[in-house]
N, C-alpha and C positions, 0 to 999 in steps of 0.2 A: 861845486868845489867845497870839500868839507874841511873845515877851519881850523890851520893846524891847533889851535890850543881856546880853549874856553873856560871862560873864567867857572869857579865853581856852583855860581847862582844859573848862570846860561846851560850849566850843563847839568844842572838839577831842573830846568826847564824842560831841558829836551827830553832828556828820559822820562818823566812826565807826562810827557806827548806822545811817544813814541813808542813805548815799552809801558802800559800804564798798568798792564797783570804783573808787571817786576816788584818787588820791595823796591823802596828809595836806596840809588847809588847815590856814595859819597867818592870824593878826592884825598878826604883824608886816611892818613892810615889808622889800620884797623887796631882797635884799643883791647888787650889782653882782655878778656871777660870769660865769665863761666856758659855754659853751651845754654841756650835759649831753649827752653823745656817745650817736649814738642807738640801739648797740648794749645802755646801759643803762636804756631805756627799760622797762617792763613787759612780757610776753610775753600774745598773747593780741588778741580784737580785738572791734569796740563790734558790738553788734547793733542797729543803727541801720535806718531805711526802704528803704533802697535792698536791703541784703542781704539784708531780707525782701521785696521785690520779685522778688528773683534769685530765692532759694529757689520760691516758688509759681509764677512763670514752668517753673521748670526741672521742679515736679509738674505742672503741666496738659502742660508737652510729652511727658514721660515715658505720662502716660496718653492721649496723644493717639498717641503711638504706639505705643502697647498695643494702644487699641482700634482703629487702624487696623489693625494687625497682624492681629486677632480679626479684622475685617473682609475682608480680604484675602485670610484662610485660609477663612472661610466661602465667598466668591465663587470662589477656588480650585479649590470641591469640583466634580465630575464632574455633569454637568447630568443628575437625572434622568430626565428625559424623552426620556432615549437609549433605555430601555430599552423605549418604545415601537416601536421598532422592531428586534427581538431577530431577528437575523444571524448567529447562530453560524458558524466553520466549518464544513461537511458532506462528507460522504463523497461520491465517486463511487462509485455500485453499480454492480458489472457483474456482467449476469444472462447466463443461456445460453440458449439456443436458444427453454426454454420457460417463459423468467421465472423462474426459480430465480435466486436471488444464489452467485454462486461465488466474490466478490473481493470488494473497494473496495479504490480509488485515495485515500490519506488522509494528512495530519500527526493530527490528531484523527478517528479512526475515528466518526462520529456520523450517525445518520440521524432526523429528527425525526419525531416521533409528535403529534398533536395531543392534548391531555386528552382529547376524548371518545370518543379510540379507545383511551385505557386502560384495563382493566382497573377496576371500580371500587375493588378494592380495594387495587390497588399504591400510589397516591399513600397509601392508608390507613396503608397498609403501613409506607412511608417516613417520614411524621407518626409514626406511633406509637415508631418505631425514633429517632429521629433531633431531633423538637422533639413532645413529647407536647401541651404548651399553644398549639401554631401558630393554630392555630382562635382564642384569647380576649385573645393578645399585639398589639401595633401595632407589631412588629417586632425590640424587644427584649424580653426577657424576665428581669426583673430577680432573678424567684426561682431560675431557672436559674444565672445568673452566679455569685449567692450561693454555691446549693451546688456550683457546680464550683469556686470559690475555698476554701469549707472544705477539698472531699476534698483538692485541692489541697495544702493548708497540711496535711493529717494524712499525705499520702504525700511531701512534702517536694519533689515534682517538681510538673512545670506536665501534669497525666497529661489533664485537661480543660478544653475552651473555656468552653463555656456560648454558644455561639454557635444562632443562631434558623437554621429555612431560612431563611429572609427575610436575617437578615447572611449565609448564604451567600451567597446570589444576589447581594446588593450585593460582596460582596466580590471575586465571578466574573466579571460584568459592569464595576464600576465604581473598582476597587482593582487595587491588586499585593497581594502576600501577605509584603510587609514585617510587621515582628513589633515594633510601636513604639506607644506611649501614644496616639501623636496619629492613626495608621490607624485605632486601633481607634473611638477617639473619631469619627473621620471614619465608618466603619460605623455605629455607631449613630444617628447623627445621618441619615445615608440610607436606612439600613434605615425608619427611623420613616417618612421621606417616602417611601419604595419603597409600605409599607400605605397611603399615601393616594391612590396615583393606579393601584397595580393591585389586582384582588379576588384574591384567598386562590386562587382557582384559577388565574387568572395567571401567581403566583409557581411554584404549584407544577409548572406547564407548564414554563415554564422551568429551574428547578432539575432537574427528573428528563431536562430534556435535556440540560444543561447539567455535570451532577455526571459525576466521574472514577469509573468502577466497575471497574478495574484491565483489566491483559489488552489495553490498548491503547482499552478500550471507553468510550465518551463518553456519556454516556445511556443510558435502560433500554432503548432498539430494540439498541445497538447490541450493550449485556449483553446479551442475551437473546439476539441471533444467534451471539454468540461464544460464551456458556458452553452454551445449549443446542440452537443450531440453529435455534430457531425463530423466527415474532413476536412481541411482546411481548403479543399478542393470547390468544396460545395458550398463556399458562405458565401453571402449575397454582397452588394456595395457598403451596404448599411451595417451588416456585421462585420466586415473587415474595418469599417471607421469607428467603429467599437474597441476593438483590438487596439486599434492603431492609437488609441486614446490612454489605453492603459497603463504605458510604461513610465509616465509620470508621477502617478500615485496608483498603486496597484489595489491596495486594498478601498482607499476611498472612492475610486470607479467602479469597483465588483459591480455587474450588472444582476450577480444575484441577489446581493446586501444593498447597495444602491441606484436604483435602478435609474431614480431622476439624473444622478449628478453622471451616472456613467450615459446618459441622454443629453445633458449638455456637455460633456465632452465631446461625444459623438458627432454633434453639430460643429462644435470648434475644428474636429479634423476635416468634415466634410465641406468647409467655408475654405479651409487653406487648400485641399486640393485643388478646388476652384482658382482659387486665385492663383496655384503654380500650373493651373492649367492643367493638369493631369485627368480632370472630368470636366464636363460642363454646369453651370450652376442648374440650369433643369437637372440635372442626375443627380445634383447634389441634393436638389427640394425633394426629389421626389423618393431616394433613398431614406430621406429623415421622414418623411409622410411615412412612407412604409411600417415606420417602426420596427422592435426590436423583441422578437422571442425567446429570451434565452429560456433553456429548456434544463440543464445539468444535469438527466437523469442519465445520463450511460453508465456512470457508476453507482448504481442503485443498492442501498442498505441490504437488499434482499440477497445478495448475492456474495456479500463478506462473508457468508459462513463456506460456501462452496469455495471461496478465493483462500482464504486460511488454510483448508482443506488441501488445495491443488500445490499451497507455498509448504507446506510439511512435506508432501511427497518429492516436490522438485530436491529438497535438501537432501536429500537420499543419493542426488547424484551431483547436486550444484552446490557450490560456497552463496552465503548472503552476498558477496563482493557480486558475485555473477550477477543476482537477480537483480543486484540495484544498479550496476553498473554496466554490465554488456549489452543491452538490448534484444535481451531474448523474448519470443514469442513465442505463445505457447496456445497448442491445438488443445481444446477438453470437449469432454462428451457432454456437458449438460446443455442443454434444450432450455431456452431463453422462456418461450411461452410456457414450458411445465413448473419452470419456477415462479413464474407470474400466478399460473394456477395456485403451485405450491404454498405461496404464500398467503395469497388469499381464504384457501380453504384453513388452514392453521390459525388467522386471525378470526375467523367466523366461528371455527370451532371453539377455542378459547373461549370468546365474546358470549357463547350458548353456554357453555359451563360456569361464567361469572354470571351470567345474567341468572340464571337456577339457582344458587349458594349466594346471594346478596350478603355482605359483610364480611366475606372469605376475601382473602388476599387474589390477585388476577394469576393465573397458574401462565405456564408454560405449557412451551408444545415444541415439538420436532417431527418433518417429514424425509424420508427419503425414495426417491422412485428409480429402480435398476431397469436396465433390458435386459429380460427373463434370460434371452440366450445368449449373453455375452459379458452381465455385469456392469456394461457401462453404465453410469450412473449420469442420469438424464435431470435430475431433480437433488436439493438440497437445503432444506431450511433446517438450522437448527436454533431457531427459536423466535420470539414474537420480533425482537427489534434488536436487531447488530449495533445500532450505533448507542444503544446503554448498556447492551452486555456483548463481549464475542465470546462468553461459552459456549461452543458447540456440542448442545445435547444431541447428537444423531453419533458423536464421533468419540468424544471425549467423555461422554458422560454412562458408564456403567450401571443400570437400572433392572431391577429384579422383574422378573417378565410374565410371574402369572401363568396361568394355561395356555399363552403363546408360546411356550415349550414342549408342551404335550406332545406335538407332531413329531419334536425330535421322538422324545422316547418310545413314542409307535413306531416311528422309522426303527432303530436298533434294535427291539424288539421282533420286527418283522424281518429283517436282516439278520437276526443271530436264529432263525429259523421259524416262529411261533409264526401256527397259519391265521391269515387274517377271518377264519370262520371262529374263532378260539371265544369262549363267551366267559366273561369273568362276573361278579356278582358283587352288584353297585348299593354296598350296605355298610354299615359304620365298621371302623376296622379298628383296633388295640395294638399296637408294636409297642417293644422297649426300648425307653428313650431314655437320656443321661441321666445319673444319679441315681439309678432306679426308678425311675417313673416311668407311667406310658405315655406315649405318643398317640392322639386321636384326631388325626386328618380326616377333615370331613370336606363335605360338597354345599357348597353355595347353597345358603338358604336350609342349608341341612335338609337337601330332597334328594330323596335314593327311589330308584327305580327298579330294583332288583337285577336279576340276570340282564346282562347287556352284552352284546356283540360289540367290535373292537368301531364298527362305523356309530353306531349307535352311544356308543361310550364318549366316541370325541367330538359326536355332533351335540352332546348334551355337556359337555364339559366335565367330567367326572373326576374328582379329586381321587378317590377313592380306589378307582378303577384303573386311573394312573400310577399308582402308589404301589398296587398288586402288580402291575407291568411290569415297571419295574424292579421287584423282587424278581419276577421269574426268570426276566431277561439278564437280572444283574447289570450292576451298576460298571464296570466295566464293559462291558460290549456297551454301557450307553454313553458314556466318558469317551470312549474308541471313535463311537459314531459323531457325536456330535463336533470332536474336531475334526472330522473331516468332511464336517460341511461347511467347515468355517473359521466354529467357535474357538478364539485365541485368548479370551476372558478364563480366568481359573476357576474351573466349577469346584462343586462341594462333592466330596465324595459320599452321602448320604443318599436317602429318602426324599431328603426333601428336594433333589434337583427333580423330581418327577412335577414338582407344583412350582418350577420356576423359581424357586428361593436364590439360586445364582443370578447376582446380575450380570448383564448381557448390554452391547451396545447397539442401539436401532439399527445403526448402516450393519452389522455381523449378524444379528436374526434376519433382518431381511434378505440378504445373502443366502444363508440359509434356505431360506424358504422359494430359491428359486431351482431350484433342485426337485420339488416337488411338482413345478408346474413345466419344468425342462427334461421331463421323462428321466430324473435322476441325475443328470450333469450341473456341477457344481461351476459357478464362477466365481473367483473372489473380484470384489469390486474393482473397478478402477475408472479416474477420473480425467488424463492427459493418451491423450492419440499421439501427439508427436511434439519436439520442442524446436524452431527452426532460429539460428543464432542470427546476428546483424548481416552477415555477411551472406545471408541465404542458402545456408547448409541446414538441413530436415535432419534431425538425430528421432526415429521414430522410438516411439515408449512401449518398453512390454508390455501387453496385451495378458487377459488372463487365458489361456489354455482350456481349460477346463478340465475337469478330472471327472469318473464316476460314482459320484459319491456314494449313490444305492442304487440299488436294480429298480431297471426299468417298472417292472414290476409292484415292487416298492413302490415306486412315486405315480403310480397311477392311481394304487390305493388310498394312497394318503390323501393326492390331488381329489378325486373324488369323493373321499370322506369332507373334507373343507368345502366342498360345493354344496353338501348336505350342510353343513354347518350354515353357509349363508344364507341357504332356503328356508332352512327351518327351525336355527338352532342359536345360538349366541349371537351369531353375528349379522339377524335378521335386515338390522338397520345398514347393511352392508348393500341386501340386496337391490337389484335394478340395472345392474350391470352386465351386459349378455358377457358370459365364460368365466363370470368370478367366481371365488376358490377363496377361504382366508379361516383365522383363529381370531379370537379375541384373549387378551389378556386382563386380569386384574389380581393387584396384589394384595395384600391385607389393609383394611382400613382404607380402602380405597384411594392409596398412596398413587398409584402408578394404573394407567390405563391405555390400553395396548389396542390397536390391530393393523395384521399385518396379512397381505392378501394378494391375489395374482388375478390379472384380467388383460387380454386385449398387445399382449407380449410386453407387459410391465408388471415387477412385482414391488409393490411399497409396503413401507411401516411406516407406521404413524402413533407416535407416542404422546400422552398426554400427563401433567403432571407440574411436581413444585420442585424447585432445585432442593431444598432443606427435606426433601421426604415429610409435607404433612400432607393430610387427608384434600382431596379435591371434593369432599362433601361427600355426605350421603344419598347411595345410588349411584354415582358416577360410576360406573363402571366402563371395563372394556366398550361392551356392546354400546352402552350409550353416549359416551363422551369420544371416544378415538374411531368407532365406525364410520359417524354419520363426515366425520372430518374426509375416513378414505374415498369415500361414495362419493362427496365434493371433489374432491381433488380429480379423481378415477372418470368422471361425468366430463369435467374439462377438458384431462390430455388425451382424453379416447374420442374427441369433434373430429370428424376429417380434417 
């Protein structure tokens, strides 16, 4: 009951109590005054309707854009059902003659293996090494996390993940490798959906194709060719726990850069198999006893200048996207063991030219070796060492060729009609030459033989002799001729194409010169038989045709004068070879040293020489620095 009337102190009490945010109410009436300025007003303000309207408006917008937010990074995430359709980048393979791989063309070096041509126990392998609980996880693995965050926190550094294959693979396919709360949160969240739409052999299809195993190698085919050569098919226990070792630190396990630490790793996976039971510990001792041979020569230096080679012609019909991307494979004609020769006789030859000229800088050298009847090109070094230079002198390099041209211009000669009984007279000659002067092309060592027959002329090598040739035949019918045996290089329209003064490039002379030993049929080179895509479709490669470049006739002449040459003439140091044929070249100052020759249904050139055009010393010549290289090489590919 409230009291009808209260004195004025009672009721300055109450409201006091009651009302204690009010100013003090009075009883008395209110006394005229001027209005209370409104900086002396209270400080502070009423929590009335409205401002609790603003408030819970301004919470439901905040969490309305929260969980749009949440919503919008969920819809964000990478759509997993990309990974149905798994595309990696792939290698181009280029294999040789007899399906051996000797290259790939790559950004990511990778060749895919399907799961059931793996090994069974390498994916074991990897599980075991790499996510022990993969098998009973749905993608993350909560007790792993745990203790890679303890050791973690005891070693004070971030030393492990805790990451599943499954968050690999999400993280490979559908991430970047950003290092943030909310990537990692996005991995887990996909990896879990990754286990719901592929099986456990899936992932690990993918992952072992997919994973970086140093050395350039992308997957275990591609490990497996680089560290030991072989397929993945064929590696033993001990190299799959090798492998299996890798994906940890790729580079500090290389077993070609470290062979101990990628040795105790190898034991760390071969202990966990063990203990998941996947081997027995006898297979584990005696796997490690066995030791470990990595071999990494399948992609051998000797064979970058042939794989350069085969990557310019493929571009003629393929994008760079194709060769790094699609996993093409590609058929070529070279012959594994004639490159082995190849190389060999090139570094010995070299090695005999530096060891002669002591203080001369160490020269260079290129071989090429064709099949007489069809151009394939069997053989290719163009130079001592690929991995300090990749100019290829056989392809790229234009070099003036000496009396290894002479043949042309006998050929065009005897083609524009001149009988090969015709005898010209091997003595110093006078022509007019620019500005008014003359021209005095002479012969080696300045030795003239007088009257010479046209075999007798090209088995002694006659500048002189050649020089008259061609006057009588004219320089057109021998410009006519010589492109159509080959030659795409821009000769000189002079005198002096007679003495070689045009450069020419080894792989186009030796083309050339298979015309002489193929009863006149011309092949132009070629290096790919067929290109077959991932999907097992053969797209076969033009083939050269051949054309007839001179009469039969012709090229028996020729061919038989070049046999005189190796018996008795220039090219002595050629001979030993049952059915060889060849020229030698040299060019002034003993710059450039040539020969180029047919035996045994191969015709090669062999060129010897300095990229800057200086002298290989005195004496070097054709016959003696570039012969004895063809004889080597010639002795090897002609073994049963």
């Amino acid at each position: 009951m409230i009291p009808a009337l209260l004195s004025e102190d009672n009721h300055t009490v109450f409201c006091r109590q009651h009302y204690r945010f009010l100013p003090s109410l009075s009883t008395k009436p209110a006394a005229k005054s001027k209005p209370t300025p409104k900086a002396d007003l209270p400080q502070g303000w009423v929590l009335d309707q409205r401002h609790l309207t603003v408030i819970l408006v301004s919470i439901a917008g905040l969490v309305t854009l929260m969980v749009g937010a949440v919503m919008a990074w969920f819809h964000s995430l990478p759509d997993i059902q990309s990974v149905h359709d798994y595309r990696p980048q792939v290698a181009t393979l280029v294999l040789d003659r007899n399906g051996r791989p000797i290259d790939a063309i790559a950004r990511e070096f990778r060749i895919i293996v399907p799961y059931q041509d793996m090994p069974p126990l390498l994916p074991l392998a990897f599980v075991a090494a790499e996510d022990s609980r993969f098998w009973d996880h749905r993608g993350v693995d909560a007790w792993s996390i745990t203790r890679a965050a303890i050791n973690n926190l005891r070693s004070g550094r971030r030393s492990q993940g805790g990451s599943t294959i499954t968050q690999q693979v999400t993280r490979a396919l559908l991430l970047s490798r950003e290092k943030s709360y909310a990537r990692k949160l996005a991995e887990a969240i996909l990896s879990s959906r990754l286990e719901g739409i592929l099986s456990k052999e899936e992932i690990l299809f993918i992952y072992l194709n997919e994973i970086y195993l140093g050395d350039g190698a992308y997957g275990v085919e591609a490990a497996a060719r680089t560290y030991f050569g072989k397929t993945v098919g064929q590696l033993t226990l001990g190299e799959i726990a090798l492998l299996a070792g890798l994906p940890q630190s790729p580079s500090n396990y290389s077993p070609l850069r470290y062979p101990e630490a990628a040795r105790a790793r190898q034991r760390y996976v071969l202990n966990r198999m063990a203990e998941d039971g996947v081997i027995t510990p006898e297979a584990a001792r005696t796997a490690y006893q066995q030791g470990v041979h990595p071999s990494g020569e399948w992609r051998q230096s000797l064979n970058g200048y042939f794989s350069l080679y085969i990557r310019s012609q493929l571009l003629s019909r393929y994008s760079d996207a194709d060769l790094f991307l699609q996993g093409l494979t590609v058929a070529t004609t070279v012959d594994s063991r004639l490159q082995q020769a190849a190389a060999k006789a090139i570094h010995r030859g070299v090695a005999a030219v530096h060891e002669r000229q002591p203080g001369r800088n160490r020269p260079q050298g290129g071989l090429v070796a064709l099949e007489t009847a069809s151009g394939r090109i069997r053989a290719m070094i163009g130079g001592t060492d690929f991995n300090q230079t990749q100019y290829n002198r056989t392809v790229q390099a234009n070099r003036q060729t000496g009396s290894a041209f002479k043949p042309l211009i006998y050929a065009a000669a005897l083609e524009h009609g001149l009988s090969a009984q015709s005898v010209f007279d091997d003595a110093p000659i006078a022509l007019p030459g620019g500005g008014g002067t003359l021209w005095r092309p002479a012969n080696f060592n300045r030795d003239y033989r007088g009257s010479l027959n046209l075999t007798e002329a090209l088995v002694h090598s006659s500048n002189v002799v050649a020089v008259r040739l061609l006057r009588k035949s004219g320089l057109k019918s021998a410009l006519r001729q010589s492109y159509r045996l080959g030659i795409t290089a821009p000769l000189q329209p002079d005198l002096t194409l007679a003495l070689g003064a045009s450069p020419v490039s080894v792989l186009e002379m030796t083309a050339a010169y298979t015309a002489f030993a193929n009863r006149g049929m011309h092949h132009a080179p070629v290096g790919i038989t067929h290109v077959r895509n991932r999907e097992g479709r053969i797209a076969p490669w033009p083939q050269s045709p051949g054309r007839q470049a001179i009469s039969e006739r012709t090229a028996s002449f020729i061919n038989t004068a070049l046999t005189e040459v190796v018996l008795r003439g220039t090219g002595k140091n050629a001979a030993g070879i049952p059915g060889s044929s060849g020229k030698t070249g040299t060019t002034d100052n003993h710059i450039d040293a040539w020969f180029i020759g047919s035996a045994g249904g191969l015709t090669t050139g062999v060129w010897l020489g300095h990229d800057h055009s200086i002298s290989l010393g005195p004496g070097e010549t054709g016959g003696k620095a570039a012969a004895p290289v063809w004889k080597d090489f010639m002795l090897q590919a002609l073994q049963p």
